[in-house]
C-alpha positions in Angstrom: 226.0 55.2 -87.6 230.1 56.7 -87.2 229.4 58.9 -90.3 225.7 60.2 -89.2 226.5 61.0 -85.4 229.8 63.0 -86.4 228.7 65.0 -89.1 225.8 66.0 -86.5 228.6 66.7 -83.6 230.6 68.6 -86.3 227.2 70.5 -87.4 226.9 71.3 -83.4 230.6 72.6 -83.9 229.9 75.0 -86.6 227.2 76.9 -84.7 228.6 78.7 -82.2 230.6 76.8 -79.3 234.0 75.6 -81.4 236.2 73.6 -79.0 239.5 75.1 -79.3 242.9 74.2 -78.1 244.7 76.5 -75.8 247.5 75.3 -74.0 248.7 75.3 -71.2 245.1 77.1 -70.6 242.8 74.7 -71.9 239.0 75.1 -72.1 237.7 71.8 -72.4 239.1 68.3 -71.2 238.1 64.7 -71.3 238.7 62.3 -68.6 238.6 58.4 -68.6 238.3 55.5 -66.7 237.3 52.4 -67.2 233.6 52.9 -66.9 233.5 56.4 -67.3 234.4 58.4 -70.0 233.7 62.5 -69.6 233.9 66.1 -71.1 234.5 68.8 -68.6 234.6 73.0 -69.3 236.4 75.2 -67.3 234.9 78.4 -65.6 238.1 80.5 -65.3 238.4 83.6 -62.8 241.1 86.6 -63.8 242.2 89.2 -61.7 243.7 92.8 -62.8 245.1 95.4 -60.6 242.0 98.0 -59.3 239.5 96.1 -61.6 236.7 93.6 -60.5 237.3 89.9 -60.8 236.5 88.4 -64.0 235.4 85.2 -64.9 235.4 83.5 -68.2 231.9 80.9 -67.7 232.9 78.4 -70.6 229.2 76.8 -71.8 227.9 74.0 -73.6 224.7 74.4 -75.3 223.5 71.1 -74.8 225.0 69.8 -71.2 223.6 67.4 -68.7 221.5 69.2 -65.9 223.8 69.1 -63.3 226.0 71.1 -65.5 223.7 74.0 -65.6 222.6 74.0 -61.7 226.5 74.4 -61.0 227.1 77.1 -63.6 224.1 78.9 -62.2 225.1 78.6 -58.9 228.7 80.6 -59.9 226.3 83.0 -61.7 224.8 83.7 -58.4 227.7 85.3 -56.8 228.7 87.5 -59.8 227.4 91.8 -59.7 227.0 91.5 -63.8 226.6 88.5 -66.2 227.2 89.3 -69.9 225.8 86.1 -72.2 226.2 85.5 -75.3 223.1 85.3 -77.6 222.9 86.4 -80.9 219.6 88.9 -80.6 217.1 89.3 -83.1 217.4 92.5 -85.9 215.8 95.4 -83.9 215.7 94.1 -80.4 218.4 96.7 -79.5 217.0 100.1 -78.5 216.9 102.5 -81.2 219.1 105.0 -81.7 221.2 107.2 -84.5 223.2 110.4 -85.0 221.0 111.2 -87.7 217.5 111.8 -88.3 217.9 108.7 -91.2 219.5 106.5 -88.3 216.9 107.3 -86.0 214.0 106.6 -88.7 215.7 103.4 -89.5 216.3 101.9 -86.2 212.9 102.5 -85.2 211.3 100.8 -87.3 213.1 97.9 -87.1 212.4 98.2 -83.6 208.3 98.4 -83.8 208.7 95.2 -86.3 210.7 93.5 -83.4 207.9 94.5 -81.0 205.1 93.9 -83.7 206.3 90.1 -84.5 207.2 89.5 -80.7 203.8 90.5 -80.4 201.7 88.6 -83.1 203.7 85.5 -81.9 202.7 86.0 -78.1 199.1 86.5 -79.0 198.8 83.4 -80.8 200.4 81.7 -77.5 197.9 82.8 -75.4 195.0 82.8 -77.6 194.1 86.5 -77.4 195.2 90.0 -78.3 197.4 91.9 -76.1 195.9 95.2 -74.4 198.8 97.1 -73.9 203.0 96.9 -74.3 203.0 96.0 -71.0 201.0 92.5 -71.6 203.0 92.2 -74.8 206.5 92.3 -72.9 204.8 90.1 -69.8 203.9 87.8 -72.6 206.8 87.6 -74.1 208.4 85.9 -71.2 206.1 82.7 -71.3 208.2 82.2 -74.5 211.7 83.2 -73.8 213.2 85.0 -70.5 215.4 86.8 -73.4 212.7 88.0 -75.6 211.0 90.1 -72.9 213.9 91.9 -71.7 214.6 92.9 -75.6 210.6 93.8 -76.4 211.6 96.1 -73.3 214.4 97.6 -74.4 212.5 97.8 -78.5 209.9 99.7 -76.9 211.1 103.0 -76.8 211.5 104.7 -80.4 214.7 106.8 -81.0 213.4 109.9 -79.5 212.8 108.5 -76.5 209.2 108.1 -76.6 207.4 104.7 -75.8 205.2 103.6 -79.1 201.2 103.8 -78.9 199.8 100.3 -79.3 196.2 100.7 -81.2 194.3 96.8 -81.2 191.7 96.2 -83.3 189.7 93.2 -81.7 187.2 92.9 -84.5 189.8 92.5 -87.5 192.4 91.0 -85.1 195.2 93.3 -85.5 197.6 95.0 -83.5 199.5 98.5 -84.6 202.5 100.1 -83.4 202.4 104.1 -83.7 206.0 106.2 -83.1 205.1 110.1 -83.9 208.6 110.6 -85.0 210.5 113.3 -83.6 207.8 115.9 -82.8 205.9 113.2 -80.7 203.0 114.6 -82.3 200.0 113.2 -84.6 201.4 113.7 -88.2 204.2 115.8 -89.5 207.3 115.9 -92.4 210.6 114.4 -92.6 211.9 113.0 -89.3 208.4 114.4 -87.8 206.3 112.0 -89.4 204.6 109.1 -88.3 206.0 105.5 -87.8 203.2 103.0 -88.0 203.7 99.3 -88.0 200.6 96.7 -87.7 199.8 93.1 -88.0 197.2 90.5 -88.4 196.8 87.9 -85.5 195.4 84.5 -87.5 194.6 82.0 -84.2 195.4 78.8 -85.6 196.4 75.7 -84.2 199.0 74.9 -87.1 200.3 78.6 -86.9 201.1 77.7 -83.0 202.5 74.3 -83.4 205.0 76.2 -86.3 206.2 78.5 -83.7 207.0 75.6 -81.4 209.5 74.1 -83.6 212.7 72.9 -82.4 215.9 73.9 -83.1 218.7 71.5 -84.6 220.3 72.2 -80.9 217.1 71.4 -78.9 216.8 68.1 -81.3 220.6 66.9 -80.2 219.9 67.7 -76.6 216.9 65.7 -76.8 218.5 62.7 -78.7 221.1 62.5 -76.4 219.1 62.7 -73.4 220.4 66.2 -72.6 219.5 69.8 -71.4 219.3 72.5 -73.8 221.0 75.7 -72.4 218.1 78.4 -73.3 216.2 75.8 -71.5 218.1 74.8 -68.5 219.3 79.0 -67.9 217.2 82.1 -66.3 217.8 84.5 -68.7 215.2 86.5 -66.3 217.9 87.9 -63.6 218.1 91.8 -63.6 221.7 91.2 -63.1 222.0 89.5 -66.5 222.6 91.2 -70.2 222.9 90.1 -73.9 226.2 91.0 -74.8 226.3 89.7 -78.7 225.3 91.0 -82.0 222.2 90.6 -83.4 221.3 88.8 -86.8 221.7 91.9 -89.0 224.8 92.9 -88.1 226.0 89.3 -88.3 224.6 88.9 -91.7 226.4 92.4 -92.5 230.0 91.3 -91.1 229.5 87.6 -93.4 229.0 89.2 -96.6 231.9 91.8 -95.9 233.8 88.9 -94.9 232.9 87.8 -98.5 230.8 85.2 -97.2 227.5 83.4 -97.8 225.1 84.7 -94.7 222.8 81.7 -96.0 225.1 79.9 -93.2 222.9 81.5 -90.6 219.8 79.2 -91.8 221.4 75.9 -91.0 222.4 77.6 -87.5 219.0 78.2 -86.9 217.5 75.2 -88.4 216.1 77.2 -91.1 217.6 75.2 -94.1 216.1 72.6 -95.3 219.4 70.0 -94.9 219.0 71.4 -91.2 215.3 69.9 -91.2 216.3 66.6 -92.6 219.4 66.5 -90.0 216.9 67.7 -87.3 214.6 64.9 -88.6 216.9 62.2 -88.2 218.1 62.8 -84.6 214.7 62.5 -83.5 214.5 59.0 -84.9 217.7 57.8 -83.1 215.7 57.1 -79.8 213.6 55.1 -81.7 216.4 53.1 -83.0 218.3 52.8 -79.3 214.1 51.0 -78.4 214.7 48.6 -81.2 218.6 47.5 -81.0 217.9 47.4 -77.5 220.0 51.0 -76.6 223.3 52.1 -76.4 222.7 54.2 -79.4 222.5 57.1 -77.2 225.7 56.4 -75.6 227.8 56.0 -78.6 226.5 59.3 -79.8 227.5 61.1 -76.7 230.6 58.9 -76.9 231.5 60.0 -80.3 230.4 64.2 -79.1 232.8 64.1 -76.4 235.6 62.7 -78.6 234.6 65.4 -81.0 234.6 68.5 -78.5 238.1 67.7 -76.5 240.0 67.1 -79.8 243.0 69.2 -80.2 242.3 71.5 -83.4 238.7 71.1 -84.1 238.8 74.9 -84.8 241.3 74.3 -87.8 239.2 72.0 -89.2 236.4 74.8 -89.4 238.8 77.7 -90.3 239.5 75.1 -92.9 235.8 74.6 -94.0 234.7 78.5 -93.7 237.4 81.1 -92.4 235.1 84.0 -92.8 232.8 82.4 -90.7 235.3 82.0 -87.8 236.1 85.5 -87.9 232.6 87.0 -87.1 231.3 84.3 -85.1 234.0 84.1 -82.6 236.5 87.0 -83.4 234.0 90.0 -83.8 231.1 88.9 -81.5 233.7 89.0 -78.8 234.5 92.8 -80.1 230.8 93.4 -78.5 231.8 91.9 -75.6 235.0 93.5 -74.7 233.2 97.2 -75.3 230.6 95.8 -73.0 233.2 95.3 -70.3 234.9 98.0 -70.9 232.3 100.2 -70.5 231.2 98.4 -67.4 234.4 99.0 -66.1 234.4 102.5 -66.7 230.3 103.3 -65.5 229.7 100.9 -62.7 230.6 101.6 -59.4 231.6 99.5 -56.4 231.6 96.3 -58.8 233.2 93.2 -57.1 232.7 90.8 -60.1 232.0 90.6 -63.9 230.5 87.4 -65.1 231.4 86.5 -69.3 228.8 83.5 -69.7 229.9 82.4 -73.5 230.7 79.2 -75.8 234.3 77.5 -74.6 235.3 78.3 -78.4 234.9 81.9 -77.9 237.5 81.7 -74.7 241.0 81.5 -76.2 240.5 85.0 -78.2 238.5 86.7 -75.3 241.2 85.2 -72.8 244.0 86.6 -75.1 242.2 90.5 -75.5 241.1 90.6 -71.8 245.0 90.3 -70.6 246.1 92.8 -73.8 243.3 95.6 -72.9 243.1 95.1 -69.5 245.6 93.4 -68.0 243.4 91.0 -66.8 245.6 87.3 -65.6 244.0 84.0 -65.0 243.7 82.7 -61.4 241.7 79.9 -60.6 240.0 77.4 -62.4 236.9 75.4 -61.7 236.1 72.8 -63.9 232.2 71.1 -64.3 231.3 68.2 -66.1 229.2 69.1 -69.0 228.3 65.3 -70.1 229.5 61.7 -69.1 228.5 58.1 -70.5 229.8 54.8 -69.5 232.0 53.1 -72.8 230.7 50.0 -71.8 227.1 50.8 -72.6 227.8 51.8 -76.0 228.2 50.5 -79.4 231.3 51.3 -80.4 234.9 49.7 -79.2 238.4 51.3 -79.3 239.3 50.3 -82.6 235.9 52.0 -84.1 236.9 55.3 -81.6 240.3 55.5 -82.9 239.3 55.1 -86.9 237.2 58.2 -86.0 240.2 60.0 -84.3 242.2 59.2 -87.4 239.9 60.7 -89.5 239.0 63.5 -87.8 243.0 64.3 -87.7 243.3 63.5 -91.4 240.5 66.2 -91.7 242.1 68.9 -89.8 245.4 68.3 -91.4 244.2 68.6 -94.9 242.0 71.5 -94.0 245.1 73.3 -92.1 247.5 72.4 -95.2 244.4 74.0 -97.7 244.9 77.1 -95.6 248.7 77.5 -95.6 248.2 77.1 -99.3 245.3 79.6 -100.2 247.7 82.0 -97.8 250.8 81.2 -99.5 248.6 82.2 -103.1 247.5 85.0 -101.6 250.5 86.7 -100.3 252.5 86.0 -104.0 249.2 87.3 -105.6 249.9 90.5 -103.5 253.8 90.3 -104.6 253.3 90.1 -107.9 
């Protein structure tokens, strides 16, 4: 059961929110006592001379409840709230400095909007009549997904796309008129046109339901899943991340495999079979008579307020690291600085993000800025009582053991492959 439930903490790990150590300004913390055991994150405010405060809003994307209502109840009191979700290829509006750029973002817009819109019609069992349904829609299936079929809908040129439906061959087609705005045309004046074909079947629904390997371990543990548990709705909030393109474009300049994106979705079939075998550990906490459960959130909490966890995955896949913590908070510092520099009479910036994401963003904000921490209020993402689970000290500390063995091996691998690297460059 040890090796099962870490790899699955460790796959959590990999996927966005990497625990790492910062001291004396930690980000997460554990606390013990004899029949409590917990994992707490800190929300961290910062203050710079004729700025806004700023808070740094460290989340967990599976957390109990109680977690959640208190980070949205800080939320509440902030102007702006940048979060961190990494958007889907052409929700962004479109835009370009060249007629090519402009062409190009476009369409990847109106498939955005076309898919958005296929999957919303299947939901509610009928075609949409306009973009306005297809954007009202689109929030019965994700707060987020309406606000970026909004901001999609617009092609580069500023015009909002005609939606033509066709009820008796069930599709649905997206027209831009290129730069003109006019019926037909050349080169940057000719039409866009983007259409699809709404099937309504059950099995084409249930495949649009399925779960996510995060959603599975919130479930297994007995958890909320952030996307869940958060309103993504407020007019005060924005997606401040990349989206899938570019982070697929930044992995393979990295030198790295973007295949890694389908196990953080749950695309990949060992991502299935993981996502498979969480949901059958409730049904083997019914038949040992519980304290599965337990021991898994146990062993995640041991796992997320280790010192060096984020060695151990630099270790595993460096390139990896680098765009999903070190660039995707690149879109976030242009995001405040540009808030900074267009909003007026601001009072307070909230940075909703993974804790892993907080040493780096911590480190930039005081560099660019001038930005200083504080005050620190720290929530307890999950608890469990040691008592009720399966494991005892001596099967907890072979675990810490080998987690430390990992992380050393992996951090000695990296001096190494630097150490070749830099005679390779020598020589």
């Amino acid at each position: 059961m040890i090796p099962l439930v870490t790899s699955l903490c460790l796959s959590m790990l990999l996927q966005d929110s990497v625990a790492q150590a910062e001291k004396p300004q930690g980000w997460t913390r554990k606390i013990e006592s004899e029949n409590n055991v917990s994992l707490e994150l800190v929300s961290r405010r910062y203050q710079a001379e004729g700025k806004p405060d700023l808070w740094l809003v460290g989340v967990a994307h599976i957390a109990e409840a109680s977690f959640y209502e208190e980070v949205s109840g800080l939320l509440d009191e902030m102007d702006i709230v940048l979060y961190e979700s990494v958007r889907p290829t052409g929700s962004r509006p479109p835009a370009g400095l060249t007629d090519e750029e402009r062409i190009e973002t476009t369409i990847e817009s109106m498939n955005f909007v076309a898919d958005v819109s296929m999957r919303s019609a299947i939901e509610a069992g009928a075609l949409p009549e306009d973009i306005e349904e297809v954007i009202a829609s689109a929030a019965l299936i994700d707060d987020r997904l309406s606000i970026w079929v909004e901001d999609a809908s617009v092609d580069a040129w500023g015009r909002p796309y005609s939606l033509q439906v066709d009820n008796k061959n069930n599709t649905v087609t997206f027209w831009s008129f290129g730069s003109d705005g006019k019926v037909g045309g050349e080169g940057s004046a000719k039409d866009l046109v983007v259409s699809r074909t709404i099937v309504f079947r059950e099995d084409a629904i249930e495949e649009d339901k399925e779960k996510g390997i995060q959603e599975d371990m919130a479930g297994m543990l007995g958890l909320e899943f952030q996307l869940e548990a958060l309103s993504y709705a407020n007019p005060n909030w924005f997606c401040s991340d990349l989206t899938i393109g570019e982070v697929e474009e930044k992995l393979i300049e990295q030198g790295a495999d973007p295949a890694i994106l389908d196990t953080i979705t749950g695309e990949a079939f060992a991502a299935k079979i993981a996502s498979g075998m969480m949901k059958l550990i409730p049904l083997l906490d019914a038949l040992v008579g519980g304290g599965i459960r337990e021991s898994a959130r146990l062993l995640m909490i041991e796992i997320l307020s280790m010192d060096g966890t984020d060695q151990l995955l630099e270790g595993i896949e460096p390139e990896l690291a680098k765009v999903i913590i070190v660039d995707r908070n690149t879109e976030v510092l242009s995001d405040i600085a540009a808030t900074l520099e267009i909003v007026e009479d601001l009072s307070s910036i909230g940075v909703l993000y993974g804790a892993g994401h907080m040493k780096d963003l911590a480190e930039r904000l005081h560099t660019l800025f001038g930005y200083v921490p504080v005050e620190d209020r720290w929530i307890v993402s999950m608890h469990v009582n040691p008592n009720d689970s399966l494991l005892n000290e001596s099967d907890l500390n072979r675990m810490r053991f080998m987690l430390q063995y990992q992380m050393h091996k992996a951090s000695e691998a990296k001096k190494s492959s630097e150490t070749g690297a830099t005679e390779a460059e020598e020589n």
